[in-house]
DRENZA-749574 format. One record per residue: x, y, z of N, C-alpha, C, O in turn; residue number from 1; residue in one letter. Coordinates in pm, whole numbers, plus 50000, padded with zeros to 5 digits. Each point is the difference from the previous one (the first is absolute). Layout:
REM residues N
     npx     npy     npz    capx    capy    capz     cpx     cpy     cpz     opx     opy     opz   seq   type
       X       Y       Z       X       Y       Z       X       Y       Z       X       Y       Z   NUM      a
...
REM end
This chain:
REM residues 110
     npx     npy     npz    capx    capy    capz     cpx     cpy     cpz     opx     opy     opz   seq   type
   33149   77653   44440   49895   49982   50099   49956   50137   50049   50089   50083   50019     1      x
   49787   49951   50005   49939   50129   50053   49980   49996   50153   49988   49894   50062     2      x
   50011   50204   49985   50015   50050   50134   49982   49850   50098   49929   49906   49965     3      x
   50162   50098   50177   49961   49873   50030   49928   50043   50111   49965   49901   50064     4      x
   49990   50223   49997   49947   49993   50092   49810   49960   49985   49923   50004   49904     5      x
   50063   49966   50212   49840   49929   49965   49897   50064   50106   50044   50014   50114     6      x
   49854   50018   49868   49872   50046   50069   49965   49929   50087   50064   49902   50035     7      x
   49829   50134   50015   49921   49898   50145   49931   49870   49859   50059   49894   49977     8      x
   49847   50138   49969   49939   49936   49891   50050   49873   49931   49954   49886   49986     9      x
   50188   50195   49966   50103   49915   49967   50024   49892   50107   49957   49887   49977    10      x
   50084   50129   50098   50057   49958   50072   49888   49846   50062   50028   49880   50001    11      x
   49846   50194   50043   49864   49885   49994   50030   49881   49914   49992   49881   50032    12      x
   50052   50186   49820   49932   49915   49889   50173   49905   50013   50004   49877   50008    13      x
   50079   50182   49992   50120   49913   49995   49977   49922   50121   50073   49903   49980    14      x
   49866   50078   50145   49968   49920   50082   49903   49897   49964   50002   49877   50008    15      x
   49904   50219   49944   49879   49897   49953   50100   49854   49883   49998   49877   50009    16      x
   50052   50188   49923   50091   49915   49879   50082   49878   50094   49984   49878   49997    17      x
   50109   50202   50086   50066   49866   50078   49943   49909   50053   50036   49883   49993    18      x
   49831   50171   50089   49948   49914   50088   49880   49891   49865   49966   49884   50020    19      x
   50006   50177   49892   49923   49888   49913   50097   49919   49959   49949   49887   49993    20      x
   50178   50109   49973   50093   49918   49943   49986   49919   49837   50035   50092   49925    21      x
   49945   49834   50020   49957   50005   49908   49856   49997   49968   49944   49928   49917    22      x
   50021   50133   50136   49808   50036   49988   49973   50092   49973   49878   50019   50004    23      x
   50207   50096   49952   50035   50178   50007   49971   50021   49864   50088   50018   49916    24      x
   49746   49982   50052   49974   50087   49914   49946   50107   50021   50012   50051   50112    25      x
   49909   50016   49783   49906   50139   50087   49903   50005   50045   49970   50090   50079    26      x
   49906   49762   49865   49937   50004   50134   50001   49964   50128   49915   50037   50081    27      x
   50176   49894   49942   50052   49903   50120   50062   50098   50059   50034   49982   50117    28      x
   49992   50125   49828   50084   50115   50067   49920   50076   50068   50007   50026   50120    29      x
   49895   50022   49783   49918   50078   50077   49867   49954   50118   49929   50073   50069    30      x
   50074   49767   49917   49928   49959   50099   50004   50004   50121   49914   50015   50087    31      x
   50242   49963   49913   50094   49967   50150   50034   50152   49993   50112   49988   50050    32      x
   49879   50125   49930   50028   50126   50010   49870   50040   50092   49993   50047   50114    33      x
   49896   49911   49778   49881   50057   50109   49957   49909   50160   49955   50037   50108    34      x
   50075   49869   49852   49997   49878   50091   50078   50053   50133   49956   50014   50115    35      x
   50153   50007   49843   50128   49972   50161   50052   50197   49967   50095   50056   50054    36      x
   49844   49984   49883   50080   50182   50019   49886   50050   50017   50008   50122   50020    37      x
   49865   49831   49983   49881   50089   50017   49990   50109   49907   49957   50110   50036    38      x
   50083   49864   49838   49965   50124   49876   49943   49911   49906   50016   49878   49986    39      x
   49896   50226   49936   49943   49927   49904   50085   50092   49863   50013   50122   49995    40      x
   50021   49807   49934   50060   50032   49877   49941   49984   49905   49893   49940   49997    41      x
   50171   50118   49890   49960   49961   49869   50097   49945   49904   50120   50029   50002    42      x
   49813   49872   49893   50087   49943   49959   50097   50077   49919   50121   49978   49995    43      x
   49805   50129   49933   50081   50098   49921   50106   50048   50079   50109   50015   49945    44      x
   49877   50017   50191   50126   50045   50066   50103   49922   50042   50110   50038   50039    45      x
   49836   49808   49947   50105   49903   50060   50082   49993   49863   50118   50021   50027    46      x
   49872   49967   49897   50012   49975   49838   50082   50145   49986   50112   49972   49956    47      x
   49881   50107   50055   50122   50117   49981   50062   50010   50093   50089   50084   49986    48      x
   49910   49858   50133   50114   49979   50123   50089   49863   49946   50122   50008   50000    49      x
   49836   49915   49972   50057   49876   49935   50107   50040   49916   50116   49976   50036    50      x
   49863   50075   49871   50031   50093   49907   50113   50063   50047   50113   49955   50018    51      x
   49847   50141   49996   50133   50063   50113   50082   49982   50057   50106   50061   50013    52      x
   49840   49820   50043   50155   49948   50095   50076   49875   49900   50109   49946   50015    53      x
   49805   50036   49899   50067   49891   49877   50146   50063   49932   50109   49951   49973    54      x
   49816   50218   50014   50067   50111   49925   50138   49991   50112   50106   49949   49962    55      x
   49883   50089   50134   50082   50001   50132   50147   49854   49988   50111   49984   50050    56      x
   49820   49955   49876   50074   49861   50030   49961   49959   50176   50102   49956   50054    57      x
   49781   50050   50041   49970   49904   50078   49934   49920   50018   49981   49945   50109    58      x
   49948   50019   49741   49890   49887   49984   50055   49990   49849   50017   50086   49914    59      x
   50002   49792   50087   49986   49925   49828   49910   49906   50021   49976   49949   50109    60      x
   49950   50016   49745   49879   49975   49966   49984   49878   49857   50069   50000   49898    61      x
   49826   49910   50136   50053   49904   49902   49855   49944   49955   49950   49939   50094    62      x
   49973   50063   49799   49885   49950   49972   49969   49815   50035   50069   49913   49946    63      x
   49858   50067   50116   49902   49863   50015   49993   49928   49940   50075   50032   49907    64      x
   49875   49858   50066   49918   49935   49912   49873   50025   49996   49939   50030   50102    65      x
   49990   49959   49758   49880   50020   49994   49922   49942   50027   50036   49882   49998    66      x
   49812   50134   50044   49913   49876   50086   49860   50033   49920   49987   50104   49937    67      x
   49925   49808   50071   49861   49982   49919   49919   50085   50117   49897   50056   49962    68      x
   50140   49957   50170   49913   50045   50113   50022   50198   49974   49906   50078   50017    69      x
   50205   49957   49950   50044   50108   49953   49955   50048   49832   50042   50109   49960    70      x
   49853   49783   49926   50010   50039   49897   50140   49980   49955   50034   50106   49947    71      x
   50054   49817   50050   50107   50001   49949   50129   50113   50026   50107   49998   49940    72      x
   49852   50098   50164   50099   50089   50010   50078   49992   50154   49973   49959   50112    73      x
   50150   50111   49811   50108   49927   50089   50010   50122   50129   50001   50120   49973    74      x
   50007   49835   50152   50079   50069   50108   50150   50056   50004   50112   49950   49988    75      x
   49835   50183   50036   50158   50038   50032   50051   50024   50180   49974   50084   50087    76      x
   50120   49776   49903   50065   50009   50084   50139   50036   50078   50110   49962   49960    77      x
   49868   50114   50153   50122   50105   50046   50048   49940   50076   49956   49901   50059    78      x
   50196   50177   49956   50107   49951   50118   50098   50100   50015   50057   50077   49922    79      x
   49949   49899   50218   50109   50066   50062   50150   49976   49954   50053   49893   49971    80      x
   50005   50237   50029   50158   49988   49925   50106   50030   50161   49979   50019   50120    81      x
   50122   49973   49800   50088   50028   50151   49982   50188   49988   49941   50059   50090    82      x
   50086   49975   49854   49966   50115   49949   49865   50091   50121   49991   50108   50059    83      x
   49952   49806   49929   49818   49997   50078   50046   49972   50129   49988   50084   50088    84      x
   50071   49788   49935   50004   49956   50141   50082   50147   50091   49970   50050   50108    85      x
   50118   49980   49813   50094   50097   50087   49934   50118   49986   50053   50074   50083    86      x
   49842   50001   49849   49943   50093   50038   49864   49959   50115   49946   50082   50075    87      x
   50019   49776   49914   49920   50010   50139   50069   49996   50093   49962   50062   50099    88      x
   50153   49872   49906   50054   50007   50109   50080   50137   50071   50016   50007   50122    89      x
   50027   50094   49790   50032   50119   49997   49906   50078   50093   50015   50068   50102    90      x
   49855   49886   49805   49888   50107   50126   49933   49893   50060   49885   50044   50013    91      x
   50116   49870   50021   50010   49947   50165   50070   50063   50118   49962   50035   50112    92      x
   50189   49970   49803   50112   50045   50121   49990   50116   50017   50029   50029   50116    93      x
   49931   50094   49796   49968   50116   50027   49887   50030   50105   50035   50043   50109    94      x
   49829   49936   49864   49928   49950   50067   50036   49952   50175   49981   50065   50102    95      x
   50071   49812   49882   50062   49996   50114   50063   50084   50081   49975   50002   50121    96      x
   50107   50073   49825   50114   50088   50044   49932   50160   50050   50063   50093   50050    97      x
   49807   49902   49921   49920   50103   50023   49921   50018   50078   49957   50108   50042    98      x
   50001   49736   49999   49878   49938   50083   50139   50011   50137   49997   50060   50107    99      x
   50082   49881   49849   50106   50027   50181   50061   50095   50022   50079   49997   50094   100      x
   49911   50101   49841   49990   50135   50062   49930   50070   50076   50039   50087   50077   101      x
   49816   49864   49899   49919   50064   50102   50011   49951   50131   50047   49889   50022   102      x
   49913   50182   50064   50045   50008   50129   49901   49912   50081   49882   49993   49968   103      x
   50157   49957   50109   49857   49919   50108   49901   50035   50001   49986   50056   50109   104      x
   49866   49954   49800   49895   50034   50066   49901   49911   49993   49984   49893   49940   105      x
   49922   50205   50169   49875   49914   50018   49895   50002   49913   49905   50074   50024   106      x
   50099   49834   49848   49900   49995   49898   49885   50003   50019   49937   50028   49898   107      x
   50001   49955   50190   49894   49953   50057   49938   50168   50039   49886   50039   50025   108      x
   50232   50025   49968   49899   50192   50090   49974   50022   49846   49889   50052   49982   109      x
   50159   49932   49938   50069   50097   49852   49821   49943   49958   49950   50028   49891   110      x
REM end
């Protein structure tokens, strides 16, 4: 398995993956990416992040069935590994652990 640490990006798209559940292909990925993260992506980049974290062992991946609405071609659909789950959850808790460090302030002057 290659490096397990994961990016902000990463990290989106392994969210985006859990929260579609079995609906987690790449465009469904990148819909709800631009949709609920306010970025607009590209598919080429979701598609080598996929990739990547497949490489990673935190997404395994399993082709569709094919459909007449698709031309006959099949979806590839992703999922979260335990592998995946414990690096989101890794930088959650980091995250966390960073956010309560800072000291009382008034967000509102900043």
């Amino acid at each position: 398995m290659k490096g397990t640490n994961i990016g902000e990006f990463e990290e989106l798209v392994l969210l985006t993956v859990a929260a579609l559940m079995d609906e987690a292909y790449s465009v469904a990925i990148c819909d709800e990416l631009s949709e609920h993260a306010g970025r607009t992506v590209k598919l080429g980049v979701v598609h080598a992040v996929l990739n990547r974290l497949e490489e990673k062992g935190h997404l395994k991946s399993q082709l569709g069935e094919a459909t007449k609405t698709r031309g006959g071609k099949r979806k590839r659909f992703y999922q979260l590994t335990i592998p995946g789950k414990n690096a989101l959850v890794s930088a959650k808790e980091m995250r966390d652990q960073l956010w309560d460090r800072i000291p009382s302030l008034n967000w509102n002057k900043i």
